[in-house]
N, C-alpha and C positions, 0 to 999 in steps of 0.2 A: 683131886689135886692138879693143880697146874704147873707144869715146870717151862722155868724159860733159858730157853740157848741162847748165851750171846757170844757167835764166833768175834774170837780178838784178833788182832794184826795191828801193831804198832798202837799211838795213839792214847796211851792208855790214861790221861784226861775224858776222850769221846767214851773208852769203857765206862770207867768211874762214873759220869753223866748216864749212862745209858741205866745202870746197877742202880743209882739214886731214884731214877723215874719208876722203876718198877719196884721199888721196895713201897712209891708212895701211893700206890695202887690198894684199891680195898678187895678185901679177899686173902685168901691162904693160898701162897706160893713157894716156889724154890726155885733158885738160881744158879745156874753150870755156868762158867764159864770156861770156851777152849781155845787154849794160845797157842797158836800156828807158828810156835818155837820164837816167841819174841821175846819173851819176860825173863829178865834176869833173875838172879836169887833172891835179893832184895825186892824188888817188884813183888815176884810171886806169893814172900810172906805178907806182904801186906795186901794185897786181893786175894789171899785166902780167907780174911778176918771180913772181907765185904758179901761174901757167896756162901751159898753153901755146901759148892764145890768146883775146885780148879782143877781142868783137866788139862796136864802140860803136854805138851804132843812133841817128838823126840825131832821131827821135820815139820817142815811147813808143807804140807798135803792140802793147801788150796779152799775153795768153798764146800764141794760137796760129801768128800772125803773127812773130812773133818767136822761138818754137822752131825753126817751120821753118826761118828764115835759118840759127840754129847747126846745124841738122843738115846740113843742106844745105851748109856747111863741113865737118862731121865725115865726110861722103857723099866731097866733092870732096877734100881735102887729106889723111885717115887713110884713105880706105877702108874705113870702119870695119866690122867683121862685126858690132858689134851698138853702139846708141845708148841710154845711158841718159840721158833727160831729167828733172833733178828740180828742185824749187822747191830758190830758197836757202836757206831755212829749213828742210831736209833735214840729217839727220846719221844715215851710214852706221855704225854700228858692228862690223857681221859680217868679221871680216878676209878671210874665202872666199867674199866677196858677188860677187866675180866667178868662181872657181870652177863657184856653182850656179847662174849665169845661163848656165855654158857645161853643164851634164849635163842641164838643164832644156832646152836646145837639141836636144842629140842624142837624150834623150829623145820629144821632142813637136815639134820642129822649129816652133817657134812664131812664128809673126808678131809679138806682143804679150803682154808678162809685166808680172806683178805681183806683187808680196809685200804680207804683213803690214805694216799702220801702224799703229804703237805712236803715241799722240799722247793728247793732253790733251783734243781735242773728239772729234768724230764721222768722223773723216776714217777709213775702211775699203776693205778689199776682199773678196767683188767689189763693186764699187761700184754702187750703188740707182739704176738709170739707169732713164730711164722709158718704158715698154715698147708704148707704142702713140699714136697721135693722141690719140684722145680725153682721155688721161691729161695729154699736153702740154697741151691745149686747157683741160681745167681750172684747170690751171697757170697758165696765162695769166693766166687769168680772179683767183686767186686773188692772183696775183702784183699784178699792177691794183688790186686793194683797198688790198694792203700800201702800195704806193706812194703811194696817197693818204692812208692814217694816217700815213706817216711824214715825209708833208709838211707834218704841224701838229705841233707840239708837245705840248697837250692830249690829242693821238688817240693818241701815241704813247705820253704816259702811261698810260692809260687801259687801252692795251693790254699794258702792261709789269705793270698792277694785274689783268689781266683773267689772262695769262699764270702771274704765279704762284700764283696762287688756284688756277687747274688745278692746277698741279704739289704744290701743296698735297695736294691730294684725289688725283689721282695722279700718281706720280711719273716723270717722260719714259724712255721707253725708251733706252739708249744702243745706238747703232749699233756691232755688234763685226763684227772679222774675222770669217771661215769659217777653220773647225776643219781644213778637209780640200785637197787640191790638187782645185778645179776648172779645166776646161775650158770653152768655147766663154762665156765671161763678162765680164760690163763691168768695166774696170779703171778705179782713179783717176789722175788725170794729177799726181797730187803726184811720182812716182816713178813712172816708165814705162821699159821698154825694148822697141823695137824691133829687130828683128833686119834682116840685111839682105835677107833676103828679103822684108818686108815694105814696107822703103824703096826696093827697087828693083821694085816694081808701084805706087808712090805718085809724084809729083811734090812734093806739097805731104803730107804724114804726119799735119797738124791739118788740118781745115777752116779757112780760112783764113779767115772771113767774123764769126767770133765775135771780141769784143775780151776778154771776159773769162766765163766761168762756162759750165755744159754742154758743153764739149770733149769731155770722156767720152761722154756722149750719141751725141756726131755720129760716134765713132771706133765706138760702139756697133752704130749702124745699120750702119756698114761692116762690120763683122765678122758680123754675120747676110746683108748682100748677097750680100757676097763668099764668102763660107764661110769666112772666115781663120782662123785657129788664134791664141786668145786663150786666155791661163794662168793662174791663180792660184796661187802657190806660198805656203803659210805656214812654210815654210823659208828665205824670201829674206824680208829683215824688213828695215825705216828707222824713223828717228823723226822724228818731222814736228811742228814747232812750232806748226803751223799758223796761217795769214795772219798771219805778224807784218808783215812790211813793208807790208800795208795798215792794218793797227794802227797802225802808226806812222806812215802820212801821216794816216789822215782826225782831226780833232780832237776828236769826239764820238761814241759811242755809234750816237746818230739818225743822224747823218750818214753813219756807218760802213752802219748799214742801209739807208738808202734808195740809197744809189749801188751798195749791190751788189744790189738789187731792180732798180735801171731797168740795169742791165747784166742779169740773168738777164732781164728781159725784153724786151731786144731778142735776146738769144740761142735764146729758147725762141721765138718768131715764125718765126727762121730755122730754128729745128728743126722744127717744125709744118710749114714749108712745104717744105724739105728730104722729110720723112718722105713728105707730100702728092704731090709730083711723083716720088719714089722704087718709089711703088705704080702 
């Protein structure tokens, strides 16, 4: 059995899309979905009647606090042999997308898979995790600044004039997929699946201490710890909308950036210090 997580937050159009695409999937599944306190009482009877089960969460407890509860469902009530958890803003189009999560199994027996994201920004696999303290630690450092520009308005102009003048002169790299099926590599949490050999040596499958950003990161260091067996497949493919439902709460631009800077940075604190007592 396959169960799939799709964490909600707003939006609940990109839900609906996301619930349509995997029901049109061949193969035998089941679908959680968990709302991070967004759905009203109307809402929730009618995506009850879409899943096979809504898990309403009493707070909004963030990305990786809130996966685990669904899996931790999909664990206790399916049994599931494997856990795909993907943002609502996910739309599966492969009809044998579960198919190649099962040959890609008996193949490489993997803890942790990933495919190709097709998407409109930078969202890829393997995913650009960062690869030592020090690298965190500039991060930090770097992140700290950002937060203080984007607490002026002026600074933030300033820098949005400073930015495209770069881009002027030269033009950003965009982040692609890998061409190839790797091994032992960071995966993105837009679209993940765990297998259950990996959920049954985990209790909790995210770190549970992040509320939003670097999850990859911390699921990263486990898979060098542990020796786990992490997958790149660019034959398992989604399209990812990317953050629309936080597009659509924050009101502005600035605003959209600084809250997701002072979440990266209490994430990357706990990474640093994570990686720091891991050595």
């Amino acid at each position: 059995m396959i169960t799939f997580v799709i964490l909600h937050y707003n939006n609940l159009s990109d839900t609906k899309e996301c619930i349509a695409s995997i029901k049109k999937l061949k193969g035998r599944k089941k679908i959680i979905v968990v709302d991070n306190h967004t759905l009203n009482e109307e809402e929730s009877k009618n995506l009850e009647k879409e899943v096979n089960d809504l898990l309403l969460l009493e707070e909004n407890l963030g990305f990786a606090k809130a996966n685990n509860q669904g899996i931790l469902l999909a664990k206790e009530k399916y049994d599931a042999k494997f856990v795909v958890v993907i943002n609502n803003d996910i739309v599966i189009n492969q009809e044998n997308f579960i198919d190649i999560i099962k040959e890609d199994y008996k193949k490489y027996q993997f803890d942790m898979l990933g495919g190709k994201i097709i998407s409109p920004g930078d969202s890829c696999n393997p995913f650009p995790a960062l690869e030592s303290r020090e690298v965190v630690l500039k991060e930090i450092a770097y992140t700290r600044k950002l937060i203080k520009i984007y607490e002026n308005d002026l600074l933030t102009s300033l820098l949005k004039m400073y930015i495209t003048l770069k881009h002027v002169i030269k033009k950003p790299v965009k982040m692609t997929n890998g061409k190839y099926l790797q091994e032992q590599v960071p995966l993105h949490g837009c679209a993940l699946i765990f297998s259950k050999k990996y959920l049954e040596k985990y209790k909790e499958p995210f770190y549970k201490e992040t509320f939003l950003y670097h999850e990859e990161d911390f699921l990263y260091e486990r898979i060098k710890k542990d020796n786990l067996i992490s997958v790149y497949d660019p034959n398992l493919e989604v399209y990812h909308k990317e953050g629309a439902s936080l597009k659509a709460t924050l009101k502005s631009k600035r605003e959209k950036k600084l809250f997701r800077e002072q979440e990266r940075l209490k994430s990357l604190i706990l990474l640093e210090k994570y990686m720091r007592e891991g050595e």
